[in-house]
C-alpha positions in Angstrom: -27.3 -17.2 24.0 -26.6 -16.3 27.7 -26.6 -19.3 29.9 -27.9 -18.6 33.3 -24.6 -18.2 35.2 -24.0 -15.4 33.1 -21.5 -17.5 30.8 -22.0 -16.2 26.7 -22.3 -19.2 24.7 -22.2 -18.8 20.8 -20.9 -20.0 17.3 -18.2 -18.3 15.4 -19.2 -17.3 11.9 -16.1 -17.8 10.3 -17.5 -20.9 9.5 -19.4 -19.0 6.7 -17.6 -17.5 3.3 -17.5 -13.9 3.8 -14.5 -11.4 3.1 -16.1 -8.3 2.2 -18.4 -6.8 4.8 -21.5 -7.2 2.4 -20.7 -10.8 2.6 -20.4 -11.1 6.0 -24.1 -9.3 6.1 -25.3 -12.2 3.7 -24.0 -14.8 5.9 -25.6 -13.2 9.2 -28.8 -12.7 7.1 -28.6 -16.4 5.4 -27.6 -18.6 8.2 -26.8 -17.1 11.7 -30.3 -15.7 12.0 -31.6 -19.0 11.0 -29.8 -20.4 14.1 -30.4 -18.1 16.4 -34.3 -19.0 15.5 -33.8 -22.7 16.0 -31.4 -22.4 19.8 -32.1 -19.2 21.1 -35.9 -18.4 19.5 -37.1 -14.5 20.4 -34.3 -14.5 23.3 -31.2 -12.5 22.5 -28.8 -13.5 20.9 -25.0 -12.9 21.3 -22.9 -12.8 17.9 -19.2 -14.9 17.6 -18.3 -12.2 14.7 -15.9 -12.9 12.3 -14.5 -9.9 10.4 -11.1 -9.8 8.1 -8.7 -6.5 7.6 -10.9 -5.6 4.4 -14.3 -6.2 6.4 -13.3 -4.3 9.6 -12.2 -1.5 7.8 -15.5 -1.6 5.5 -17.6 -1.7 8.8 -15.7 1.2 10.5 -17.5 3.7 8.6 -19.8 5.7 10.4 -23.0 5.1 8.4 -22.3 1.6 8.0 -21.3 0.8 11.6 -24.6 2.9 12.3 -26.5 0.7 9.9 -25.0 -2.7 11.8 -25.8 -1.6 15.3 -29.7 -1.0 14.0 -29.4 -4.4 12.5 -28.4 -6.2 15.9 -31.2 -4.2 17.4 -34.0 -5.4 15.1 -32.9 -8.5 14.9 -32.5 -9.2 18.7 -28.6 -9.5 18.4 -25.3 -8.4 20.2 -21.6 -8.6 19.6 -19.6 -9.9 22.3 -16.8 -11.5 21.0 -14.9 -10.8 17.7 -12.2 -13.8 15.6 -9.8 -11.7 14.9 -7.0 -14.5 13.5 -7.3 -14.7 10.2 -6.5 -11.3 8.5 -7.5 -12.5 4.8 -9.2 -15.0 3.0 -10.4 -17.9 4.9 -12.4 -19.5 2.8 -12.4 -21.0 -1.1 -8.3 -20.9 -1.9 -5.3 -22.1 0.4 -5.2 -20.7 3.2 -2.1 -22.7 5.2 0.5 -21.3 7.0 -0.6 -17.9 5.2 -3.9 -17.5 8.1 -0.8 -16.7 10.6 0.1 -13.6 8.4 0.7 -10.8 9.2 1.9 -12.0 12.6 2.9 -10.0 16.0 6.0 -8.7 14.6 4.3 -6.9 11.6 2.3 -3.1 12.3 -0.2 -4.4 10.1 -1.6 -6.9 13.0 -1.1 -4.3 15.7 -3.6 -2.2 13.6 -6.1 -4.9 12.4 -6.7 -6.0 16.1 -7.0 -2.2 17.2 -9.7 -1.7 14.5 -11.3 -4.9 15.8 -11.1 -3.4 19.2 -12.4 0.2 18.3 -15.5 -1.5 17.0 -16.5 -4.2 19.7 -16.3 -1.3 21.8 -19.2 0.3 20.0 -20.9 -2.9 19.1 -20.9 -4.3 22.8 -24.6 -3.0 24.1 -24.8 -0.6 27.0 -24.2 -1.4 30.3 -23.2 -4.8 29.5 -22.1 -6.7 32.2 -18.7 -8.6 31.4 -16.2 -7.9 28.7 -15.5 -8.4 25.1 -13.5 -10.6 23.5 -11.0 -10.7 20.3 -8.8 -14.1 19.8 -5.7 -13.7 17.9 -2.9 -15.8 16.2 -0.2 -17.1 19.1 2.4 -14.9 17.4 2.9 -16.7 14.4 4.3 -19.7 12.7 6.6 -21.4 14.6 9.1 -21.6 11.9 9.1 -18.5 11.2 10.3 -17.4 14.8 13.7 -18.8 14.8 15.5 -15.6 15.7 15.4 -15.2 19.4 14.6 -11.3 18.5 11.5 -12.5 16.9 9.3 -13.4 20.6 10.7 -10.1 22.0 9.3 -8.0 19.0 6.3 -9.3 18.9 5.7 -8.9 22.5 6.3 -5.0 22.1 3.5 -5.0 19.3 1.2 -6.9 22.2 2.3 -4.3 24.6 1.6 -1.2 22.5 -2.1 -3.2 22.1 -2.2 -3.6 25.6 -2.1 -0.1 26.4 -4.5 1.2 23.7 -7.1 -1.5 25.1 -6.1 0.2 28.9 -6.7 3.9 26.8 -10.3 2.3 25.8 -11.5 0.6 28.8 -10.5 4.9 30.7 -12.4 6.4 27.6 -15.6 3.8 27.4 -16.1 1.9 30.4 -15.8 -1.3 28.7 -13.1 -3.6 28.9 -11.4 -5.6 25.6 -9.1 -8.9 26.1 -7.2 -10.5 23.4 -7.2 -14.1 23.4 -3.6 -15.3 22.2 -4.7 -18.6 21.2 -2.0 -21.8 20.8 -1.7 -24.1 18.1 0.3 -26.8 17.0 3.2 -25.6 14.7 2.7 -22.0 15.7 5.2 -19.8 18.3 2.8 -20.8 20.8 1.1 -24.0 20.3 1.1 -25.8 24.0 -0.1 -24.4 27.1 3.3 -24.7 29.0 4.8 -22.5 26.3 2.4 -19.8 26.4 2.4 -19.6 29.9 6.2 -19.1 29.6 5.5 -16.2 27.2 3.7 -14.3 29.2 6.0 -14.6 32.3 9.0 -14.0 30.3 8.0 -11.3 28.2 4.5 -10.0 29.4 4.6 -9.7 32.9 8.3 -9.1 33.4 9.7 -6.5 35.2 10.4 -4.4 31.1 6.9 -4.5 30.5 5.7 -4.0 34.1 7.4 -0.8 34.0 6.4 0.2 30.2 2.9 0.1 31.5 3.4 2.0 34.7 5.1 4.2 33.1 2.3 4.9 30.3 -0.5 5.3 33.2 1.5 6.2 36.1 1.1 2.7 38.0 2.9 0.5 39.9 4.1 -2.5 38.9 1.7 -4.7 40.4 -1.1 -2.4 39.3 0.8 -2.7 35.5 1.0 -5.9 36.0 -3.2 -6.3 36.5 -3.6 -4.0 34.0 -2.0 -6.6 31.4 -3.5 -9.3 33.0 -7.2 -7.7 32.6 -6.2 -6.9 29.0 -4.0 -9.8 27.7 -4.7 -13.6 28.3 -5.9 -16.9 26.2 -7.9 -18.1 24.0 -8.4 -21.9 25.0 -8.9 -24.1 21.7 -10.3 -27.2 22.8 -9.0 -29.2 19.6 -5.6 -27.5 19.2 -5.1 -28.4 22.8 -5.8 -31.8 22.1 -3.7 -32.2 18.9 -1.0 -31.8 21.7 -2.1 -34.4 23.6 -3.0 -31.7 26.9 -4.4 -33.6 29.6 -7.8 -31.0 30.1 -7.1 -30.7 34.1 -3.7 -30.1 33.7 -4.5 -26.8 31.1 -6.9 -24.9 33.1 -4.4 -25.7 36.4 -1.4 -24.6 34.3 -3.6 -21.4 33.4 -5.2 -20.3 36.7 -1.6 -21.2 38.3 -0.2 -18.8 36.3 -3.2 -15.8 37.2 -3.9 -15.4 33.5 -7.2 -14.9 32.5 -9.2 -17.1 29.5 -10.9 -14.7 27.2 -13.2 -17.3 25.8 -12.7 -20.8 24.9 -13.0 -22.4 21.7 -15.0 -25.4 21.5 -14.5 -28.2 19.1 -13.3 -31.5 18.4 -9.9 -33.1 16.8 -9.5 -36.0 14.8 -7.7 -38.9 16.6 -5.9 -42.0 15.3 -4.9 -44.4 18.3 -3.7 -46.8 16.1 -1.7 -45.6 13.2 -1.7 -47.9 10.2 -1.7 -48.6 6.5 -5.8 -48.5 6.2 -6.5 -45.5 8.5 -3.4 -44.1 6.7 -5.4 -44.6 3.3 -8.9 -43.3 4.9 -7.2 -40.5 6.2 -6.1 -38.9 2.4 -9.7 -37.8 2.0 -9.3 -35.0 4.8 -6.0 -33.8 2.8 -7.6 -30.5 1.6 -6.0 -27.6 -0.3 -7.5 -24.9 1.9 -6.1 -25.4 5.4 -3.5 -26.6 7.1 -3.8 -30.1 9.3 -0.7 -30.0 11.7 -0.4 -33.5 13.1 1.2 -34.5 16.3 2.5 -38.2 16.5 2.6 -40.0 19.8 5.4 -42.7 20.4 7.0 -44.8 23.1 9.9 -41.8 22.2 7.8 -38.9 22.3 5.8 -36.3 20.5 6.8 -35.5 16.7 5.1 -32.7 14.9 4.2 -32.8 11.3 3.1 -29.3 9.6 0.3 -30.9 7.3 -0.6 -34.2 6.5 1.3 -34.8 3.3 4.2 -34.6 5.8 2.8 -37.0 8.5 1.9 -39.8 5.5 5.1 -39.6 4.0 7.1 -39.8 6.9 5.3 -42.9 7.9 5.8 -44.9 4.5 9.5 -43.8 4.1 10.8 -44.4 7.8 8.3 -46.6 9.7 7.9 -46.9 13.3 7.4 -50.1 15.3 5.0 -49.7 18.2 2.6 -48.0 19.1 1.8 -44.8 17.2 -1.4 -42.4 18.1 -1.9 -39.5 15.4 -3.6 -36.3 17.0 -5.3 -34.2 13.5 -5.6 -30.5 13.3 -9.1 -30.8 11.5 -12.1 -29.5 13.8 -14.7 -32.3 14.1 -18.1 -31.6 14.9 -18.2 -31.6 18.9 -21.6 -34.1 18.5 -19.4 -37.0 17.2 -17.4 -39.6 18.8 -16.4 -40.9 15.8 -16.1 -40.9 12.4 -16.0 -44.4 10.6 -12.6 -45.9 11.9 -11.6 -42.8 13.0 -12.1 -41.6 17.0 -12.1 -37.9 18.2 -11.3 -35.6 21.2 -14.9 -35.1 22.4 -13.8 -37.0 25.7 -11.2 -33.8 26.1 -13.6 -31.1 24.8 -16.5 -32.5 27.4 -13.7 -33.0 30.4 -12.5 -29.2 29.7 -16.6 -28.3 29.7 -16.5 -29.9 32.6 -14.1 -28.3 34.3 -15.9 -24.9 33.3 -19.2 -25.6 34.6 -17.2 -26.4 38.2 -15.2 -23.6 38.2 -17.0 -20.7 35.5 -13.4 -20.7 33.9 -14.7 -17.8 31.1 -17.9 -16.0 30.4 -17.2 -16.5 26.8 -18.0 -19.6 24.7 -17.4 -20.1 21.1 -18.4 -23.2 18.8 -15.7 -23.3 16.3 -15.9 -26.3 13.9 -15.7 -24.2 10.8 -14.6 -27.2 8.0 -18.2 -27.8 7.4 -16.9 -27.1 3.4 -14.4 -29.4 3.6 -15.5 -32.7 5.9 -16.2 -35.4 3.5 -20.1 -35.0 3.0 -21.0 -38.6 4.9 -20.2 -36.5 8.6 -22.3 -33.8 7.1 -25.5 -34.9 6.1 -27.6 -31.8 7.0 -27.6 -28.2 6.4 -25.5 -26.2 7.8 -27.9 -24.6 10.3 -29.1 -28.2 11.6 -25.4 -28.6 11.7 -24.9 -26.2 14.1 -28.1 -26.2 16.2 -27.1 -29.7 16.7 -23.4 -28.7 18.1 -25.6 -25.9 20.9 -27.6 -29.0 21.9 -24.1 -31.1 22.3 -22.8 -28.6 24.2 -25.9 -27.4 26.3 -26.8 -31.0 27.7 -22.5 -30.4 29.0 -23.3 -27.3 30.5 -26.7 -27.3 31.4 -27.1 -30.9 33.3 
């Protein structure tokens, strides 16, 4: 739904099963129709699309990306903005540290998030006023990157994107930015890092001149160019797992000139105070499926935990005295404050709101709680689409005071 400073505000469906493009048709037919019904009514309605490798491809032929583009029109329904992280499955079977591969160093990415941009190109409506969006894995998993080799490869894959997305916005008019999006664990996973990445590797003088040369720019103008093609996707709970302070992320970010393709909006789980019953309690949001980085918070420091097997065990076999505040990697629903003895990061998510309605720090919103199929059922009591309509009505009474 477009709010009426312009700013897109929707709900990603990857929080519906659907890896096949006749799936994803199913879900959009089952469920996001159903919501745009019950928050938007007979008003347009703008699409957070989900599509895998094997979906985008399916959709890219002709008749069938001829057959969508009626289907959006009949149904009152645009694509704006496209989740293009995870390449595979993302639903039913374990999907951990597997939803960051293939990562930036691989061809196999490079061509995915091409194919996503060659079709939000032709799915964004005529003369639409802004841009689209695609939000992408922040390189990959962290441990993974531990040759030096591995940031500077993976930059020259987001280059070559970068210059395709410059070749489409010539051709078509329309403009495509990729959202690199941080998270805990990952290459990328605070603000102050990514902002590093992009001075270090995608505004430096190298790629300053790789553009210029490819266009025949200077290098300030090369420099836009990536700017205007490259920037962040700002997940509201990954940002808090890393205990961000919400002012501190969008002054780190406009500081640094780089723009926010869209901004993820959901919740974390938060533990203040870390012990042996919340540690119990906390077992039951253990899935198989995903993976639940947690960061610790001592008098020391931060610690980072991949899952939380990791996080439990370390806390039985080497306790800490103190203070200890557990930040979860599991997106809460943005409507609750808390969940039994547990709190959550909905003071962060409505500060960083906030902070957009003073400042219009995107056009592109996206609810992103996508666990519905794996929160224990007492935090879920409703269907799905009451789920979600309840989320837009969190989020509207933030944005539209």
């Amino acid at each position: 739904m477009r709010l009426p400073d312009g700013t897109e505000l929707t709900y990603c469906t990857n929080i519906h099963p659907g890896e096949s493009w006749h799936e994803v048709q199913q879900s959009l037919n089952s469920y996001t129709l159903k919501v745009k019904a019950s928050v938007a009514g007979r008003a347009p309605f703008g699409i957070g699309l989900r599509l895998s490798a094997s979906a985008a491809a399916e959709l890219s032929v002709a008749g069938t990306l001829e057959e969508f583009k009626l289907w959006l029109t009949l149904n009152n329904c645009y694509v704006f903005t496209i989740n293009g992280f995870p390449y595979g499955n993302f639903h039913g079977e374990s999907v951990k540290q597997n939803v960051y591969l293939p990562d930036w160093r691989s061809r196999e990415r490079v061509d995915y998030t091409l194919n996503l941009a060659e079709l939000l190109v032709t799915l964004l409506p005529e003369g639409y006023a802004g841009y689209g969006s695609i939000s992408t894995v922040p390189l990959g998993f962290k441990a993974s990157f531990s040759e030096s080799e591995n940031a500077a490869q993976a930059a020259e894959n987001l280059l070559l994107v970068a210059c395709q997305l410059i070749e489409l916005e010539n051709k078509s008019g329309k403009r495509i930015i990729l959202g690199l999006e941080p998270e805990p664990c990952c290459y990328l996973e605070t603000i102050r890092e990514t902002v590093r990445f992009f001075n270090d590797y995608l505004l430096s003088a190298s790629a300053s001149e790789k553009i210029g040369n490819a266009f025949n720019l200077s290098a300030q103008q090369a420099r836009l160019e990536i700017r205007k093609h490259i920037g962040i996707c700002l997940d509201l709970c990954h940002a808090a797992v890393e205990f961000e302070d919400p002012h501190d992320v969008i002054e780190q970010i406009q500081s640094a000139n780089i723009n926010i393709a869209k901004i993820q909006i959901t919740n974390c789980l938060r533990i203040p105070s870390v012990n042996n019953q919340k540690i119990e309690q906390l077992s039951a949001f253990a899935d198989e499926i995903y993976l639940h980085q947690v960061v610790e918070k001592t008098e020391q420091g931060l610690h980072r935990y991949a899952d939380i097997p990791q996080a439990i065990s370390r806390f039985y076999s080497n306790p800490i005295h103190g203070d200890i505040e557990w930040r979860v990697h599991f997106h809460i629903p943005v409507f609750l404050n808390m969940l039994s003895i547990f709190d959550t990061t909905q003071s962060f998510t409505e500060a960083a709101l906030a902070g957009h309605v003073r400042t219009r720090l995107t056009r592109h919103l996206e609810i992103e709680t996508y666990t519905w199929c794996v929160l224990p059922e007492q935090y879920r009591p409703e269907n799905v689409v009451e789920l979600i309509r309840k989320e837009y009505s969190w989020v509207n009474n933030i944005l539209l005071p």
